[in-house]
N, CA and C of each residue as an Amber inpcrd file, in Angstrom:
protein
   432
  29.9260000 -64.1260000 -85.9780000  30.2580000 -64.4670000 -87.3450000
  28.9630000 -64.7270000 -88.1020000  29.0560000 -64.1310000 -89.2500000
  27.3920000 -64.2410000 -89.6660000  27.4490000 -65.3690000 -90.8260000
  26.9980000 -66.2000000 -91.0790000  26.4700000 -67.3700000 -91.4250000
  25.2440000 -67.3030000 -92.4750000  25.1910000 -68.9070000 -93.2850000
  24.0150000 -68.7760000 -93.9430000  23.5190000 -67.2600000 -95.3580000
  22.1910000 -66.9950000 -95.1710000  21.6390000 -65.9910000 -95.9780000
  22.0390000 -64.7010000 -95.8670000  22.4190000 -64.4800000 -94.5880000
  22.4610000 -63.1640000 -94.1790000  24.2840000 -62.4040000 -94.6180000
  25.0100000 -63.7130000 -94.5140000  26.5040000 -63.2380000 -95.1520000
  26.4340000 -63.1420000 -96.8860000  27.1470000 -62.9290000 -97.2320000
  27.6350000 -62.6350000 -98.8180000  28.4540000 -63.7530000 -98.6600000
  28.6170000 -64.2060000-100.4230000  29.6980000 -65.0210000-100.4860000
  30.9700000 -64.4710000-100.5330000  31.0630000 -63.5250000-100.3680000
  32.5960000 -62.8250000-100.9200000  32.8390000 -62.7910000 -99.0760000
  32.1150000 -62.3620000 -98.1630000  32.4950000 -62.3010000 -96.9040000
  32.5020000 -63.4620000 -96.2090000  31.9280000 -64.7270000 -96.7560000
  32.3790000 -65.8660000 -96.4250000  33.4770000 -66.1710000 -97.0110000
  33.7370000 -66.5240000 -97.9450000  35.1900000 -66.9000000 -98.7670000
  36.3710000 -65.9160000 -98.2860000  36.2960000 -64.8160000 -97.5090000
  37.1690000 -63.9720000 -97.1190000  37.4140000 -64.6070000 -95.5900000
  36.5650000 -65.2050000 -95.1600000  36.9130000 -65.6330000 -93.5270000
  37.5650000 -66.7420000 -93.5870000  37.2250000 -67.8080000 -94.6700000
  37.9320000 -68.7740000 -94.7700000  39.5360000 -68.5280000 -95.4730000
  39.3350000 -67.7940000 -96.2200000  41.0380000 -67.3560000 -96.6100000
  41.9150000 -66.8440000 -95.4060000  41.1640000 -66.2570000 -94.7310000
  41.8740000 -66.0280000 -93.8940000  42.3980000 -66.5590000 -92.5630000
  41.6330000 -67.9300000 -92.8300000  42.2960000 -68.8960000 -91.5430000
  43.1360000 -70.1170000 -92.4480000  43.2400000 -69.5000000 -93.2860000
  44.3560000 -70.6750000 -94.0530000  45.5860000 -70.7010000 -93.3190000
  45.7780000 -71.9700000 -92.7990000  46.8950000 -72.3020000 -92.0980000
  46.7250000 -72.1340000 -90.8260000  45.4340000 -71.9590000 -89.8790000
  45.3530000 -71.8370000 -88.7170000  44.4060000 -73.0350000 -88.2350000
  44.1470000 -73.3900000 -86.7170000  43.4350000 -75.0620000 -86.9740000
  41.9400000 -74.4270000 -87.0570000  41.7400000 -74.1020000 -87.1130000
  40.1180000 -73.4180000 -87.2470000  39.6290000 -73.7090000 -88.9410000
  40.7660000 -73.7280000 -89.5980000  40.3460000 -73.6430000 -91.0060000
  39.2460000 -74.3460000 -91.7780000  39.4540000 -76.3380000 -90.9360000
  38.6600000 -77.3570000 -91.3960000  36.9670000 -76.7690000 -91.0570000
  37.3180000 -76.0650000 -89.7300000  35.3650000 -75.7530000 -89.4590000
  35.1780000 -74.6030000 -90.5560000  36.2280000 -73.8880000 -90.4820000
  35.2960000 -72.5340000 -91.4610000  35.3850000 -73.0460000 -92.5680000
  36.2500000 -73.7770000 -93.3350000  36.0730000 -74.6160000 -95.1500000
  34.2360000 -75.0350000 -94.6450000  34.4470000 -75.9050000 -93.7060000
  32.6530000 -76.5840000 -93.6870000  31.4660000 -75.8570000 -93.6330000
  31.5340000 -75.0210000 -92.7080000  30.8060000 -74.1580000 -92.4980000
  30.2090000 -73.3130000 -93.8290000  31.3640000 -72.5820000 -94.4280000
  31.1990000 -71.9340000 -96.0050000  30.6780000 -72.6010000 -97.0280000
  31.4170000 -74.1220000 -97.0450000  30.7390000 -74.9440000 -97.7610000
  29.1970000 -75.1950000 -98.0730000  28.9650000 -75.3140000 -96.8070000
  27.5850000 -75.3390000 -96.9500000  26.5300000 -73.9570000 -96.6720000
  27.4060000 -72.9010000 -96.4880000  26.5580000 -71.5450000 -96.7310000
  26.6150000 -71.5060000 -98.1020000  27.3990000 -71.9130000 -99.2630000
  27.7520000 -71.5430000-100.5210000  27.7360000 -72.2440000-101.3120000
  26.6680000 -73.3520000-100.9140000  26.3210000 -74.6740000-101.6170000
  25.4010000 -74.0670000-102.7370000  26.0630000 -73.9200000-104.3640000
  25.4660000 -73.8090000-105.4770000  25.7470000 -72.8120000-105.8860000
  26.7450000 -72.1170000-105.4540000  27.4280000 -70.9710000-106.0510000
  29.0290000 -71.5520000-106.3800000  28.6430000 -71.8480000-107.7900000
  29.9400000 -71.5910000-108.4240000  30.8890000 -70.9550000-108.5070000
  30.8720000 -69.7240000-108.1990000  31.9410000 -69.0520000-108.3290000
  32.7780000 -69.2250000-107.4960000  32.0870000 -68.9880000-105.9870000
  33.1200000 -69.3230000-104.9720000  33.6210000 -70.4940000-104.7040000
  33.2610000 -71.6970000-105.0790000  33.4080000 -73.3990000-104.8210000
  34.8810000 -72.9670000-105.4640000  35.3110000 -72.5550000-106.6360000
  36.9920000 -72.1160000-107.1190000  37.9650000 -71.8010000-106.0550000
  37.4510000 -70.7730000-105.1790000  38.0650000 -69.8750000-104.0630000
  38.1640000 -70.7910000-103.1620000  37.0230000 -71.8940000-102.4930000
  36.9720000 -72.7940000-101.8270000  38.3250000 -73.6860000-101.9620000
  38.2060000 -74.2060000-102.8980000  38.7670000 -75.3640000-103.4310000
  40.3220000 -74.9070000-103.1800000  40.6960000 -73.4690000-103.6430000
  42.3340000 -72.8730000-104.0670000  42.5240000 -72.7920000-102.4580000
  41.8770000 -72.2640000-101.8810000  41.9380000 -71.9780000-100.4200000
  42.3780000 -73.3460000 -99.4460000  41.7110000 -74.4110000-100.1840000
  41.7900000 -75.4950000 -99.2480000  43.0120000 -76.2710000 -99.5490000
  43.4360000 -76.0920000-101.1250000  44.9040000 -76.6180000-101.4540000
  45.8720000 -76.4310000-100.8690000  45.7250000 -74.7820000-100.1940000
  46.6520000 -73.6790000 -99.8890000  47.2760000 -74.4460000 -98.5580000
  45.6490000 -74.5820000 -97.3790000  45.7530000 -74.8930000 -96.3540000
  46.7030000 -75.9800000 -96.2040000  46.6650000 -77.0050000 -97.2200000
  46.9980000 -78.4750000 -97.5650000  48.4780000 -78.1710000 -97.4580000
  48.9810000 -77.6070000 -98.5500000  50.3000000 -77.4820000 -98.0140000
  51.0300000 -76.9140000 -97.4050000  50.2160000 -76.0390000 -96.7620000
  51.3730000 -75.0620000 -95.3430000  51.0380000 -76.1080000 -94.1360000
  50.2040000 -76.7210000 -94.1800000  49.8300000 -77.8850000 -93.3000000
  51.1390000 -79.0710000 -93.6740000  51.2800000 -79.3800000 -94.7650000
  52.3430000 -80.5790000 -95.0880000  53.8450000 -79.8400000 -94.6720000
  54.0140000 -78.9930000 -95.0780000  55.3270000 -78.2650000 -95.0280000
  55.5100000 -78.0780000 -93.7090000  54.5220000 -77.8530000 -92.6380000
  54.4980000 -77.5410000 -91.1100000  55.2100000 -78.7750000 -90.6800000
  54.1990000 -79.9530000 -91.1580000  54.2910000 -81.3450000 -90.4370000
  56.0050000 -81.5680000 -91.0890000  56.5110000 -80.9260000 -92.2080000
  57.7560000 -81.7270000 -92.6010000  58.8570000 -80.8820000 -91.5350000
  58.8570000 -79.9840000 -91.1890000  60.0190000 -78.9820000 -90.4620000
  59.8630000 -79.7400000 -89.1780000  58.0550000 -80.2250000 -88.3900000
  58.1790000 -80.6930000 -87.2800000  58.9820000 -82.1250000 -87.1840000
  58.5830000 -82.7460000 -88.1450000  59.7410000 -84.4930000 -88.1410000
  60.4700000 -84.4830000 -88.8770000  61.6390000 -83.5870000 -89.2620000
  62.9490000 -83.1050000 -89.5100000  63.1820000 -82.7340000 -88.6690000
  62.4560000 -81.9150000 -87.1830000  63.2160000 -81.3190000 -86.0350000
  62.7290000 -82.7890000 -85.1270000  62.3290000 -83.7500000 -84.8950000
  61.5050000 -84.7030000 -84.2880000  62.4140000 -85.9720000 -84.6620000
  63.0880000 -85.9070000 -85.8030000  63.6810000 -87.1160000 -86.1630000
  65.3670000 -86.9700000 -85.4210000  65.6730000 -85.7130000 -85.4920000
  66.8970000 -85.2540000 -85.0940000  66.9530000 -85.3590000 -83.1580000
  65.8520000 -85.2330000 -83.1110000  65.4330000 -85.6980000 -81.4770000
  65.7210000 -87.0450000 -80.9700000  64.8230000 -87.7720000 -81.9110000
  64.5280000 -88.9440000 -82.0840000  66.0510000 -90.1280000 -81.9260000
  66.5540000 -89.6180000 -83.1220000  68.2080000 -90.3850000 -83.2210000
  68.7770000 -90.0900000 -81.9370000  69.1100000 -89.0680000 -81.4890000
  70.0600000 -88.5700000 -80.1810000  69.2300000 -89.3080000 -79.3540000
  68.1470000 -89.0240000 -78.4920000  67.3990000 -90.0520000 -77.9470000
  67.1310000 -91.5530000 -78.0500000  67.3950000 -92.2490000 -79.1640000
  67.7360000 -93.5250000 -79.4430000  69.3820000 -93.8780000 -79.0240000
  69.9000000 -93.3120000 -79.3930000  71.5280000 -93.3980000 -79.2390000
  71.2870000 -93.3410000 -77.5630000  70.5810000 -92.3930000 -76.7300000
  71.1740000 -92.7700000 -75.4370000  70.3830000 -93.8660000 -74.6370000
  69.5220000 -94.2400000 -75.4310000  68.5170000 -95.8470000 -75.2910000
  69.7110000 -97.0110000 -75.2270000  70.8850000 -96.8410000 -76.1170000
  71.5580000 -97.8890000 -76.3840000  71.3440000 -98.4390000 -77.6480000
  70.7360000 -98.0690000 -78.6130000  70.8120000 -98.5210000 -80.0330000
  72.0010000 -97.7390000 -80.8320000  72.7740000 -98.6430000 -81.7020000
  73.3980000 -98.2380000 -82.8080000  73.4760000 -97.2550000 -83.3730000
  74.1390000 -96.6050000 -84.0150000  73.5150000 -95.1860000 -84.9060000
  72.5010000 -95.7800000 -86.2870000  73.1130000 -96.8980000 -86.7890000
  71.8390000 -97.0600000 -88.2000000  70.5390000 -97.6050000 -87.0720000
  70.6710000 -98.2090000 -85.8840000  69.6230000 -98.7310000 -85.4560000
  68.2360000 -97.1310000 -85.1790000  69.1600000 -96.7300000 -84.6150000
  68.5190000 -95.4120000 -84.4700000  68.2670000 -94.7260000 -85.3080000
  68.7460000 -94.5050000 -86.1610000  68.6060000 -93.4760000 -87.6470000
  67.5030000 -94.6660000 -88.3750000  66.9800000 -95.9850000 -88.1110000
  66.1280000 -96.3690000 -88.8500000  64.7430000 -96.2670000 -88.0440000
  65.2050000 -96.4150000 -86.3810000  63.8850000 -96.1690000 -85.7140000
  63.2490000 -95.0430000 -85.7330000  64.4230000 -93.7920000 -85.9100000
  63.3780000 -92.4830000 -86.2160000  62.6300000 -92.3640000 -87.4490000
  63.0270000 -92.6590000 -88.3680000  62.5250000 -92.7350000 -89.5950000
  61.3620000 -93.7510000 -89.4860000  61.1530000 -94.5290000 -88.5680000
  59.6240000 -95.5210000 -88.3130000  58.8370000 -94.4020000 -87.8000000
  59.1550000 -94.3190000 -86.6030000  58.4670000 -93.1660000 -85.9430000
  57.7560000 -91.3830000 -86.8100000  58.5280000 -91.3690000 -87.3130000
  58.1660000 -90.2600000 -88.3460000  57.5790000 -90.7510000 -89.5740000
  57.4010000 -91.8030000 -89.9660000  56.0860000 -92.4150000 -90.8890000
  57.0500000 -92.3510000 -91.9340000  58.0060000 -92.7070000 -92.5090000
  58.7910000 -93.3760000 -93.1020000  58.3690000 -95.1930000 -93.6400000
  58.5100000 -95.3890000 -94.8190000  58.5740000 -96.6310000 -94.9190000
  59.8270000 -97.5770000 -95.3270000  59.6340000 -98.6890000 -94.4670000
  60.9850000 -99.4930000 -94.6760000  62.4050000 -99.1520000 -95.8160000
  61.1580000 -99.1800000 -97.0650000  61.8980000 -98.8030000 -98.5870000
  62.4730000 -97.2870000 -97.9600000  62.0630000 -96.6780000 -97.9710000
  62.1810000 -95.1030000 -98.0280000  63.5180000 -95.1440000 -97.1900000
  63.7480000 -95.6320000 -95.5970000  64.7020000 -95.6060000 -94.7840000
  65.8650000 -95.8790000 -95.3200000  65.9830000 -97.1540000 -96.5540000
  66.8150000 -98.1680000 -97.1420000  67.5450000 -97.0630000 -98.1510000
  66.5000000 -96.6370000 -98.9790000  67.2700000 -95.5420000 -99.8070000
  67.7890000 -94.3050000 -99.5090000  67.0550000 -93.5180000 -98.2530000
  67.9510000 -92.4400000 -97.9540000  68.9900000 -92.8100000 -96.9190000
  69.2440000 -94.1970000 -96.6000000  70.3830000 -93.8600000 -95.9630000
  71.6610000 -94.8020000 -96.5770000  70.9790000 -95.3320000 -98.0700000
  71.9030000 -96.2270000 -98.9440000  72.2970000 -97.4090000 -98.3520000
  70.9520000 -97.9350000 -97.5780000  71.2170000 -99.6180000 -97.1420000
  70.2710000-100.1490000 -98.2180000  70.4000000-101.4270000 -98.0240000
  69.3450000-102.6700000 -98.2990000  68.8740000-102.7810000 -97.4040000
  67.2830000-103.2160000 -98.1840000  66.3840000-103.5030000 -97.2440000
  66.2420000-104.0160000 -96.3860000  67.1760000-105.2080000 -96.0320000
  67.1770000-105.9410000 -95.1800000  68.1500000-105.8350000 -94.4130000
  68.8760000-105.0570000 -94.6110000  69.4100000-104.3600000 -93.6770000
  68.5460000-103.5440000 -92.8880000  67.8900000-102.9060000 -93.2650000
  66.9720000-101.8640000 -92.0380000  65.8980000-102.9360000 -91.6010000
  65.4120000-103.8260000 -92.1410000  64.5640000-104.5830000 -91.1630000
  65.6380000-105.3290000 -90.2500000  66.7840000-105.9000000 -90.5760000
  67.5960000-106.1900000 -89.4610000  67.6210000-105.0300000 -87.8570000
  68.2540000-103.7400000 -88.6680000  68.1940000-102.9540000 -87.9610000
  66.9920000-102.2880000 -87.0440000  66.1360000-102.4000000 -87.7030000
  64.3300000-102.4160000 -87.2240000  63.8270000-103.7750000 -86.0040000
  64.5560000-104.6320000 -86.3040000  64.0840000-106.0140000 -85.4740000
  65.0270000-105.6170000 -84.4990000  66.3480000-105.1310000 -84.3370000
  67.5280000-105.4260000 -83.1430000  66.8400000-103.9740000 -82.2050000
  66.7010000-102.7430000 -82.7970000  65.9210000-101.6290000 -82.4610000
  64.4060000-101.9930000 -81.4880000  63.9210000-102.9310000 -82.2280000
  62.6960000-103.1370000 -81.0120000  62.9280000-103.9740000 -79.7090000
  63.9610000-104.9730000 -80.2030000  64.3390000-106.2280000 -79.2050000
  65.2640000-105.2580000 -78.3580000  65.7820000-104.4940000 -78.0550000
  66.7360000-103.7590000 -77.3000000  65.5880000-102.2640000 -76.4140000
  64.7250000-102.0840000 -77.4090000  63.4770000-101.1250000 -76.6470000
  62.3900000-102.0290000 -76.1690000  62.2860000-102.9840000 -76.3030000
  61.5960000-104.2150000 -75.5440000  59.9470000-103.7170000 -76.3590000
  60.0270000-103.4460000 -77.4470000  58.4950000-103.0240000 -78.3840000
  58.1350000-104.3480000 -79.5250000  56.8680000-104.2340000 -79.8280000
  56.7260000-105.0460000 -80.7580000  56.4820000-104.7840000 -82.2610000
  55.8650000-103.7650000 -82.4280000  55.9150000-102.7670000 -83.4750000
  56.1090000-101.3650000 -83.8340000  55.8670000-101.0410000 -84.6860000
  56.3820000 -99.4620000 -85.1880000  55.2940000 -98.6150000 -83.8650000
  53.9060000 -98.9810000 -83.9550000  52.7320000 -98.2460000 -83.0320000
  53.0470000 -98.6060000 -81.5780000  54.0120000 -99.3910000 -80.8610000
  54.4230000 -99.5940000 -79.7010000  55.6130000 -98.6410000 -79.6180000
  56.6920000 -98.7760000 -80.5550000  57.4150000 -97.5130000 -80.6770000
  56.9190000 -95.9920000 -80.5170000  56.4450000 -95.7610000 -81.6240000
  55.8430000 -94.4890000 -81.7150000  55.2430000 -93.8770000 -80.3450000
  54.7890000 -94.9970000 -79.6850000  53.6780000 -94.5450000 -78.4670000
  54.5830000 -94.5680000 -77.4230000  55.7290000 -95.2320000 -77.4960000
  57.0680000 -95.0820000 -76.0610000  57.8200000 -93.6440000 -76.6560000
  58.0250000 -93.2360000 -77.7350000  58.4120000 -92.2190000 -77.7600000
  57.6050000 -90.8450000 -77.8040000  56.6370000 -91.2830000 -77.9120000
  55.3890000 -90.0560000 -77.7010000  55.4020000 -89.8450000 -75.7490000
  55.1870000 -90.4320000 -75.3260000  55.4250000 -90.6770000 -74.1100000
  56.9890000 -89.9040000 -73.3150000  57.8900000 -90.3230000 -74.0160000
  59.6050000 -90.1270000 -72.8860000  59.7880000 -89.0860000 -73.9930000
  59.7530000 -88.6980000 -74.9550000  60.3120000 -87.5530000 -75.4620000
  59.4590000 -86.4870000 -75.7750000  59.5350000 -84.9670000 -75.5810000
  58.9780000 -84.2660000 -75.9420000  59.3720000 -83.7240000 -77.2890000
  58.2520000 -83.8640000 -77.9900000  58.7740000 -83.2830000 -79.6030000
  58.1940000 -82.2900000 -79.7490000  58.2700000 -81.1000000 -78.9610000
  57.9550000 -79.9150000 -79.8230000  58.6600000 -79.1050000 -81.0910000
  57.5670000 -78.4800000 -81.4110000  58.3260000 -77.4850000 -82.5230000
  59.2460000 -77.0410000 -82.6130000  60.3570000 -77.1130000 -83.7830000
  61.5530000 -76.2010000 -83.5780000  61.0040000 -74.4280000 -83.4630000
């Protein structure tokens, strides 16, 4: 891969477009970056390129904990938690916040921290990062 003086900017900005959405992307954005430090034109291409990455990256991560949360509940349910107990622990685990759990599943808040406190005392955890890390552990969440 040619680098530095010896590439063009158009054949750098073409390598990095083209790992948009692959994990390689963060080194080749850096890499270009600094072959193409002071050329304006391409810092545009840079920049659109890296937005791009941004959200096929967010949209990836949302299909994986929509298929991860649906794991998550069924796997809580055969732990022995409740269905809201479970439908609030996946939603911890998938980076959900308290509020957020409360409104998409039309409780009060204190209802899901109820449900959040009986959920750990029954998984024998102390927080959301003791959770997360017992279910990283016993469940496999791969990709749908």
């Amino acid at each position: 891969m040619l680098t530095g003086p010896a590439a063009s900017p158009a054949a750098i900005a073409s390598r990095v477009i083209a790992a948009i959405g692959r994990s390689d992307f963060p080194e080749r954005l850096h890499t270009a970056s600094r072959d193409l430090a002071g050329c304006d034109l391409y810092s545009a291409v840079l920049i659109a390129a890296l937005r791009r990455h941004t959200e096929l990256m967010e949209r990836k991560k949302q299909t994986v904990l929509s298929h991860s949360r649906s794991v998550l509940v069924r796997q809580a349910r055969e732990w022995g938690l409740s269905e809201r107990e479970a439908e609030v622990a996946a939603g911890l685990v998938t980076g959900q916040s308290q509020s957020d759990i409360a409104k998409a599943a039309g409780l009060a808040l204190n209802s899901v921290i109820t449900y959040r406190r009986r959920a750990y005392q029954k998984l024998k955890v102390a927080d959301r990062l003791e959770l997360r890390a017992m279910c990283e552990r016993l469940i496999p969440l791969a990709e749908p």
